[in-house]
Every structure is written in structure tokens, then in C-alpha cells.
N, C-alpha and C positions, 0 to 999 in steps of 0.2 A: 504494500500500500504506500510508502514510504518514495517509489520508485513513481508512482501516479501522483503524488505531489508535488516531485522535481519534474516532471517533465510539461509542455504546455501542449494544451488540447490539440493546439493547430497542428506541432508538431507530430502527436499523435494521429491527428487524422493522414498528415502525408506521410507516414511510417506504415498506416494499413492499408494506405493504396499500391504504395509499394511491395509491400506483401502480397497481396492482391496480384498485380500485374509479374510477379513475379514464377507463384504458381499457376496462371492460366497458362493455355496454349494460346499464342497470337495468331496461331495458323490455320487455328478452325474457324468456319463461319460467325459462327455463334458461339457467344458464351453470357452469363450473367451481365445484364445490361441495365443503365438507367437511363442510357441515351433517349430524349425524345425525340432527337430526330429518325434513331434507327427505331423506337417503336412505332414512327407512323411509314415508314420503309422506305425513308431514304439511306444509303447506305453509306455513300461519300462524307461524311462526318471532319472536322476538321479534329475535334476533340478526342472521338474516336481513333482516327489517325495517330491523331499525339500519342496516348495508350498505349494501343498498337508498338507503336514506334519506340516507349521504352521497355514495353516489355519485351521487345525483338532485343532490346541491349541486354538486357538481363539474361537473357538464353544466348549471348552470343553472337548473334547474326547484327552486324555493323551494318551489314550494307543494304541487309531487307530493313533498317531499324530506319535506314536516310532515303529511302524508294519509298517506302511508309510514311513518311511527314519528316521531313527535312529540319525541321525545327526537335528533332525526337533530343539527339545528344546535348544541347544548348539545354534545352527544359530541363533533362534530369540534372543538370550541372547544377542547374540557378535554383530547382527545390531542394538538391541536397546541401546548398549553400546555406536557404533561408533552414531549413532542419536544424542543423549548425550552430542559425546565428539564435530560433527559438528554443536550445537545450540551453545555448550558454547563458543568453539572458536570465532564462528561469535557475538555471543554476546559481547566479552574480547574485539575485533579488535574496533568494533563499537563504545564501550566505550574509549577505547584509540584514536580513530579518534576525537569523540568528546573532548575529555580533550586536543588533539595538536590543535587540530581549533580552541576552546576558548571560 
């Protein structure tokens, strides 16, 4: 519990997406979806693509990850940065709570 106190929600949320995109397959049509664009069936998604695009990085494949959405490697760079920059802060705050409490 100790470990959900130091960390920040946002953080958390893009920790389980990556999780997430990690164990899907990118290569099957279908998988678990909240896309509205793909529940009303359009399939070209840009966001979808994104997805797509880091979870091709996470299995490996560079160059279906940049034929997928070009922006795939750039994105995963700049959320594992902000990940990064929401552990340290909440870690800084937590530490400074502790040292004004006493």
C-alpha cells in the first residue's frame, strides 16, 4: 500500500497501458478496444495506430512499429519521460512531507 502512495495516479495509468500494449498481439485484427472510432468501423485510427505502433516496439519489430504510425518511437520516448518526471515528483513531495512532519 505504501508503494500506491508514492506513486501518482497519472503515472499509474500510463504504467497499465503499457502493460497492456505490451501483452496484446499488434498483429491480430482485433483485440480489446475502446476506440470509438473503431466501434463505429472505421479502422484507420490515428490513436489506434499510435498503440499499435508501441506495442510493435515492445515485441520488437522497429520497422512495423514506424509503417504503423511514424510518431510510435517519439511517443513512447516522451511518456516514459513524463512516467519519470510523475515518480520523481511524487517521490520529492513525499520526502518533503516527511522532513515538515518530523
Amino acid at each position: 500500500m505504501k508503494f500506491l502512495q508514492r506513486i501518482d495516479i497519472e503515472a499509474l495509468f500510463w504504467l497499465t497501458a503499457f502493460a497492456y500494449l505490451t501483452f496484446i498481439n499488434p498483429y491480430t485484427p482485433k483485440h480489446l478496444d475502446f476506440c470509438l472510432f473503431s466501434l463505429v468501423g472505421i479502422d484507420n485510427c490515428p490513436g489506434c495506430g499510435l498503440g499499435k505502433s508501441i506495442s510493435m516496439i515492445f515485441h520488437g519489430d522497429f520497422t512495423g512499429s514506424f509503417n504503423s504510425h511514424p510518431l510510435g518511437i517519439p511517443a513512447l520516448i516522451l511518456i516514459i519521460k513524463r512516467i519519470y518526471q510523475l515518480i520523481k515528483n511524487k517521490i520529492v513531495l513525499q520526502n518533503k512531507l516527511e522532513v515538515f512532519n518530523g
